[in-house]
C-alpha positions in Angstrom: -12.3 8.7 -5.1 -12.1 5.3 -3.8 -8.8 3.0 -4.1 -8.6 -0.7 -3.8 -5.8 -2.0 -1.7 -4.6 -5.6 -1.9 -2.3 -5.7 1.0 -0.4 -9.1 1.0 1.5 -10.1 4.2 2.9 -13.8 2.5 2.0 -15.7 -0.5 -0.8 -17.2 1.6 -2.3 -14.4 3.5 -4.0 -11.5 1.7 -6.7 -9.0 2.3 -8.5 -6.4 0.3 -9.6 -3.0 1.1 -11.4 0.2 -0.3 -9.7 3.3 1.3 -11.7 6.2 0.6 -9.0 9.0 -0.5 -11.5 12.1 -1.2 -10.1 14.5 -3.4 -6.7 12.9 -2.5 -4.5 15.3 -1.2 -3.0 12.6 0.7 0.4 11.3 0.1 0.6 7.5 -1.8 2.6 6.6 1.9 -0.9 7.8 3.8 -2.5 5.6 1.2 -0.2 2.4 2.3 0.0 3.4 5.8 -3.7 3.3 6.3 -4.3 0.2 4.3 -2.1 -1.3 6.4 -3.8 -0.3 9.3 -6.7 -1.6 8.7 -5.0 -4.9 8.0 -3.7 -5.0 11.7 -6.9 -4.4 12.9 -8.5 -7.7 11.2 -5.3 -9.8 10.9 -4.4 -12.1 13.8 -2.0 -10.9 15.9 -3.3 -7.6 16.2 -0.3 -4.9 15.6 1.3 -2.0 13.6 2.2 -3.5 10.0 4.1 -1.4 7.9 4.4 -1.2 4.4 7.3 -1.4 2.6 5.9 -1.7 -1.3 3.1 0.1 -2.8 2.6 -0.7 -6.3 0.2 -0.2 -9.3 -1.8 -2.6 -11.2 0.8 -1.7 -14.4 3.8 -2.4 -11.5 4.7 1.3 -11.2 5.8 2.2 -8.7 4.6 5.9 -7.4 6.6 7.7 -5.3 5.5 7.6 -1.3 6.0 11.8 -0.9 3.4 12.1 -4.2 0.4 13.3 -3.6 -2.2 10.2 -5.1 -3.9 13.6 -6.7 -0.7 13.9 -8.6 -0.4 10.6 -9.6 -2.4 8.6 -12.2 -4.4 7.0 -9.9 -8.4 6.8 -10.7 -11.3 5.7 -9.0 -11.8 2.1 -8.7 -8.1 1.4 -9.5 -6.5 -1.2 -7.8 -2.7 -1.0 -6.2 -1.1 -4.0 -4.2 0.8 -3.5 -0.9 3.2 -5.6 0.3 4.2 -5.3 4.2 7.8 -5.3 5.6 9.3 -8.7 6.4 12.3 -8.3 9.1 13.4 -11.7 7.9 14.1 -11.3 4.7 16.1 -8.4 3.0 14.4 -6.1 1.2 14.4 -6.4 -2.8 15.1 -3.7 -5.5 11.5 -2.6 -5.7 11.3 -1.9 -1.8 14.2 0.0 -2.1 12.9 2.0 -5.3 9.6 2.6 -2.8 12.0 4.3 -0.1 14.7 6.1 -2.7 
């Protein structure tokens, strides 16, 4: 099973991935983590990014600790990522994503 990631780091800067989740018995938070990842491998400056939303196409908002087995996540479906920003506080959703 193959998810696309949108990961967006500002209103202007955004990058899409297809993270290959196998059978996914990963958590949704593995999912994020590694989308992220890759974004800070391609993004200049290089560095850890860290997620701090991870949201569905229908803006539902899974739980990181669910497995993405256990959620209603397909193949070929499309979640957005949004990356912590230390300058801003962090809105409702975020803190939904880390209840």
């Amino acid at each position: 099973m193959k998810i696309i990631c949108n990961v967006r780091a500002s209103e202007f800067v955004t990058r899409t991935y297809t993270i290959n989740v196998g059978t996914g018995n990963q958590f949704v938070s593995w999912l994020a983590s590694t989308a992220c990842l890759q974004f800070g491998q391609e993004h200049y400056p290089n560095g850890i990014y860290i997620p701090s939303l991870l949201k569905k196409e229908n803006d539902e908002i899974p739980h990181p600790r669910n497995r993405i087995k256990d959620t209603d996540l397909k193949d070929g479906d499309v979640v957005y990522i949004t990356l912590k920003d230390k300058t801003r506080q962090p809105d409702e959703e975020e803190k939904i994503w880390y209840r």
